[in-house]
C-alpha positions, 0 to 999 in steps of 0.5 A: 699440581694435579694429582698430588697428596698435599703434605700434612694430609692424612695421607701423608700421616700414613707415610712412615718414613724409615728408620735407622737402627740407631735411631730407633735405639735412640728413641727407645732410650728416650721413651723410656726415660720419658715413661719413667717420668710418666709413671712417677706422675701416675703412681701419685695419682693411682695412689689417692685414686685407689686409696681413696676412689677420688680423681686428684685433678689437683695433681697438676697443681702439686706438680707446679708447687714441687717445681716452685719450691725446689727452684726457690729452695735451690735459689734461695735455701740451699745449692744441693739439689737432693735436699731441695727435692727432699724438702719440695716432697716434705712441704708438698706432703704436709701442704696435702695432708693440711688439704684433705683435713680442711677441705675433704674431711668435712665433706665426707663427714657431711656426705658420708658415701656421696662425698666423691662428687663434692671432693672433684669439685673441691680439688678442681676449684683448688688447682683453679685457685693454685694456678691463678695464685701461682701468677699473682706471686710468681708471674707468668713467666718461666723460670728455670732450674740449673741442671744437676748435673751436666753434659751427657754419655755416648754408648756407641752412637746413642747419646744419652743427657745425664741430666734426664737420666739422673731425673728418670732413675730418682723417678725409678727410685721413688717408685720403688720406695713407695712400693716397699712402703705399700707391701712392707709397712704397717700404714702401708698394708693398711692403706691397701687394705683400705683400698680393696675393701673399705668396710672389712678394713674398718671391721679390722681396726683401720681407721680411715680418717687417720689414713685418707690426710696419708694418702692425699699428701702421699699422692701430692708428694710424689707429684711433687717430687715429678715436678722437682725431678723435672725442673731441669728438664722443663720450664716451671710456670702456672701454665704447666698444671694442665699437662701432668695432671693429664699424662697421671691421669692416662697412665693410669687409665692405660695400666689401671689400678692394683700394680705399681709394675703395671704402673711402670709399664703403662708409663713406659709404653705411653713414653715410647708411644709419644717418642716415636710419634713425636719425632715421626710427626709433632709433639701434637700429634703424640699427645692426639695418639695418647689420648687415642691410646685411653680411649680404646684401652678404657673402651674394651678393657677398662680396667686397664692393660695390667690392673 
């Protein structure tokens, strides 16, 4: 008819309907467990791009890996969930550290201060060459891991799935460990002075080629460790790669570099962003207004919201 807004329309995008207040609640909790599994994702990225000035586009892979490994090892190794995902991290970590020595290391040797370049095109052939291995042995279809736990709380009318809840606050746990590790310990003071300047930490004794194989299969470890948390939550296949080397990737753009609180916080906000937007329109949409948000966060504050 004449005179109407189709639905679909921009227009209609506009049209936010009402909500209830335990509706909002309810969406609050989820973005925030969402954001939780978010900011795991991004410290593992944060960590090698700050520690190491390299972009991991490898990330997403590491994910798949920790998700493969946790379902074979809980199939196959053992039923108890913590070990599985303690044993996905440890595989993941040395699998890292053996990458940077075979394929990163040579290229800084050979290119010194230009081995960046070479080292994006490296971890981009090598989630290729993952994911596309990842079919041949494994296939392409999705294989699912047993909850947990199972079943869920009520806290007054908010519904709560423990097994989401259980994955967020291991994701927080892991995030906290790693932050003692990076202000506390002796590699970790040392990594960070790494990080922030290069040829004074040298002049003090750091000796970066003992530490970039830490870094790499620290960032690889905590990525897998996303995917072994978030097995039951989500489907674990080849096609996965892509999503959480991207949602890493924004999370650390939003937060920027420097802090692993900002790193929590950018998660968290990138959650709720896409809880609401997501139950307001589609999933689509929420992965359109994230990216959105990186854009504008990148072009007038590029160093991100907390870094």
């Amino acid at each position: 008819m004449l005179g109407t807004t189709p639905p679909h329309t921009s227009l209609y995008f506009l049209q936010i309907p009402s909500l209830s207040l335990t509706t909002v609640i309810q969406l609050l909790v989820g973005g925030i467990i969402e954001g939780l599994f978010y900011a795991l994702m991004g410290l593992g990225f944060g960590v090698i791009l700050e520690g190491m000035d390299l972009y991991d586009f490898a990330h997403g892979a590491f994910y798949m890996i920790g998700g493969y490994i946790t379902y074979y090892s809980i199939n196959a190794v053992t039923a108890n969930p913590i070990i599985a995902v303690i044993l996905s991290m440890a595989i993941t970590f040395l699998f890292g550290c053996v990458v940077d020595f075979l394929t990163l290391r040579p290229v800084r040797k050979r290119g010194r201060e230009d081995w960046v370049l070479a080292g994006l095109i490296i971890l981009m052939s090598l989630s290729v060459l993952l994911e596309n291995l990842a079919i041949i042995v494994f296939g392409t279809e999705y294989k699912g891991v047993p909850p947990y736990v199972q079943g869920h709380v009520t806290v007054g009318d908010i519904i709560i799935d423990l097994q989401r809840a259980l994955s967020a606050s291991l994701s927080a746990i892991l995030i906290l460990i790693t932050y003692i590790f990076l202000k506390k310990t002796k590699y970790g003071r040392a990594i960070r002075a790494l990080a922030q300047n290069k040829e004074l930490a040298e002049i003090s004794g750091v000796n970066p080629e003992i530490l970039y194989p830490i870094i790499f299969g620290l960032g690889a470890c905590l990525a897998a460790a996303a995917g072994s948390l978030l097995a039951p939550v989500y489907f674990i296949s080849p096609t996965i790669v892509a999503f959480p080397g991207l949602m890493a990737f924004i999370v650390v753009i939003i937060s920027g570099l420097g802090s692993t609180g900002g790193l929590i916080l950018g998660g968290i906000l990138l959650g709720i962003t896409s809880s609401f937007v997501g139950f307001l329109y589609s999933n689509e949409w929420a992965y359109l207004v994230a990216f959105a948000i990186a854009i504008v966060v990148i072009t007038f504050r590029p160093r991100g919201l907390f870094g």
